[in-house]
C-alpha positions, 0 to 999 in steps of 0.5 A: 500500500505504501510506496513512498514514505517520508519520516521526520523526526523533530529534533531539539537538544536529543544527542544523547539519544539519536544513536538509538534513533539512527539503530532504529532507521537502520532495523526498519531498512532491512525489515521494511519492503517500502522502496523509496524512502526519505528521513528528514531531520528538523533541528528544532534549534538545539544547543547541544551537538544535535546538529553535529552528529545528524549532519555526519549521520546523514553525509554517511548515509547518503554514500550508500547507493540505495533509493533511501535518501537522508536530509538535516532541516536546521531551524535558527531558533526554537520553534516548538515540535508543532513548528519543527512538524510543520517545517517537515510536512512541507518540505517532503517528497513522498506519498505518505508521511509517517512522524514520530519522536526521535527517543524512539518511544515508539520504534519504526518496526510498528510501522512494518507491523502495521503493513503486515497486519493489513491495518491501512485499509482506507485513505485515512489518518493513522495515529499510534495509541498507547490506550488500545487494547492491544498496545503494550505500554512501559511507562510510571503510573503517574504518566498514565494519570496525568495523560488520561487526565489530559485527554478527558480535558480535551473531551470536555473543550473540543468534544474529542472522542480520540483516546490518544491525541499525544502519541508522536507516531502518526502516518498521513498521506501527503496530501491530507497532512500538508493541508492540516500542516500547512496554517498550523498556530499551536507550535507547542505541546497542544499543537496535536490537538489543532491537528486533531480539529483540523483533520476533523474540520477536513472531514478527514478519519483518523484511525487509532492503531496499537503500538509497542511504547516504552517510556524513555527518560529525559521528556522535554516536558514537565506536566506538573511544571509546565500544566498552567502553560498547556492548560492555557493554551488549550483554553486559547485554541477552544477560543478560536475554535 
């Protein structure tokens, strides 16, 4: 079904954790029958040596002579995942779009796992799930909280009826993502759910699949620490919609 894909990944401040990601492009490539495909990196603005080793990463790669292509996006400042997304899904090539986080929570291999189980049956939008039965989830009871938390939030504001708006692993064909990508406002962590309203506004379905999640320290985000900030912008955008 698939042809073509893209795959981004948004990147700020992760060098201690793209040799993990790089393995992961590396086991999807022998276990995938997709023949054309593009990884593109967003450098979100990172201060650390992101941009270093993606960029050695990528010349490497390119070497080899195979219809697997690498590209390193730098942004000059931080824009937040939303905007690091966007810049993304406007700069691919090919048919499908597959975006996930760069810790590799969620590994490519369930895309494999996806396409073998013949899950992509319509011309949909496929978001990962980590509360579906048949996800295995490895994460602390707080985070559970807290995320169920969140989602019966976004029930109430937005009428939502997603069980999982969060998950980073999310397959779009082009056409349906640039289309949502393109006047994306929310840049932050609540950009997902402006994703979510637009592809509904679009009359798109979006389609929950199962996924293996393994919860990876280090999270750019606090929930008890930045929950005001999230909170309000979630406010924001149910005023705009």
């Amino acid at each position: 079904m698939i042809k073509s894909l893209s795959v981004i990944f948004p990147v700020f401040n992760e060098e201690k954790r793209l040799k993990d990601c790089f393995d992961d492009i590396k086991r999807f490539n022998l276990s995938t029958k997709i023949k054309k495909i593009e990884y593109i990196f967003i450098d979100d603005g990172s201060k650390d040596n992101s941009n270093i080793i993606i960029n050695k990463f990528v010349k490497e790669q390119n070497k080899i002579k195979k219809k697997i292509r690498y590209k390193l996006i730098k942004l000059s400042k931080n824009s937040g995942k939303g905007g690091a997304l966007m810049k993304g899904v406007m700069s691919v090539k090919n048919e499908w779009i597959l975006t996930l986080d760069t810790d590799i929570s969620v590994s490519l291999i369930e895309l494999t796992k996806w396409l073998k189980k013949k899950y992509l049956k319509k011309n949909c939008i496929y978001f990962g799930s980590r509360n579906l039965k048949n996800s295995k989830v490895d994460y602390k009871i707080h985070r559970k909280i807290i995320g169920l938390s969140f989602i019966f939030i976004c029930k109430i504001l937005f009428n939502i009826k997603i069980s999982d708006t969060q998950c980073g692993f999310k397959l779009y064909k082009k056409t349906m993502a640039q289309k949502i990508f393109r006047n994306l406002k929310e840049k932050g962590y609540v950009h997902d759910i402006e994703i979510v309203l637009k592809a509904l506004n679009e009359k798109y379905e979006i389609v929950e699949l199962p996924v293996t999640w393994v919860h990876k320290k280090n999270s750019k985000i606090s929930f008890i620490k930045d929950s005001f900030k999230i909170l309000s912008s979630l406010i924001v955008l149910k005023q705009k919609n």
